[in-house]
C-alpha positions in Angstrom: 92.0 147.7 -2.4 92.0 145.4 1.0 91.4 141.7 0.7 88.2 140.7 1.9 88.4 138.0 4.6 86.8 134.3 3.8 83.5 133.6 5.9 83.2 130.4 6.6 80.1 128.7 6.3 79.2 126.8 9.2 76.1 124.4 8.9 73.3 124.5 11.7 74.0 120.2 12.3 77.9 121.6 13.1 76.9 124.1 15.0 74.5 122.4 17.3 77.5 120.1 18.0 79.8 123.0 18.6 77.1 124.4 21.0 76.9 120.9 23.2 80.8 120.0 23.1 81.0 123.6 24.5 78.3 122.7 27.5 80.0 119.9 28.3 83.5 121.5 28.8 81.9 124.3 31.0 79.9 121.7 33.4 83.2 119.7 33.8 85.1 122.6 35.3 84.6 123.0 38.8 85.4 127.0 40.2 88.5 126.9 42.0 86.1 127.3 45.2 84.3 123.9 44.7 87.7 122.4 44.1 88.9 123.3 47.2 85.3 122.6 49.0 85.9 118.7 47.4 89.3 118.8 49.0 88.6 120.2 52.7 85.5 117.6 52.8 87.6 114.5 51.7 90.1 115.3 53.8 87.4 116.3 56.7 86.5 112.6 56.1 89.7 111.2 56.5 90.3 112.6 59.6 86.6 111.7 61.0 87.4 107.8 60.3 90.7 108.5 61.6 89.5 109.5 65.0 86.6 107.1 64.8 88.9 104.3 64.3 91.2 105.5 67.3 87.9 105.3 69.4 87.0 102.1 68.7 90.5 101.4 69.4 90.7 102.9 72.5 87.7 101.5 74.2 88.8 97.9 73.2 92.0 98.6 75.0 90.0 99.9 77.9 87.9 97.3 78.2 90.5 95.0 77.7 92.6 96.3 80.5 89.5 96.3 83.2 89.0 92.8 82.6 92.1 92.0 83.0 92.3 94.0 86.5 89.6 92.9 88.0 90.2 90.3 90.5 89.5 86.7 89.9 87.6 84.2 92.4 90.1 81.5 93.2 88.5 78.0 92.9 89.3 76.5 96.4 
């Protein structure tokens, strides 16, 4: 004669909480597409502020640099 397996009982209360820690799990992991979509845009933004930031740098040194070229009235 085979041994019957034990059911377990499971209570509607436990399973509602089964059912939402299971929701939560699924929305907090990302597909290995959006992963990599949150990686190519923060590094997308990096480079943006990087080549902002030499622009800003650039045009102060320009600016710089013509105002020290141009020629200066002498007081006589």
């Amino acid at each position: 004669m085979k041994k019957k397996t034990p059911i377990k009982i499971i209570k509607r209360d436990e399973r509602s909480r089964q059912q939402k820690a299971t929701e939560e799990v699924v929305e907090e992991r990302k597909t290995t597409q959006e992963t990599a979509r949150e990686m190519v845009a923060t590094v997308t933004q990096w480079v943006n502020e990087f080549q902002q930031k030499r622009r800003v740098e650039t045009t102060r040194a320009i600016k710089t640099l013509l105002s020290d070229a141009t020629p200066q009235a002498s007081k006589a």
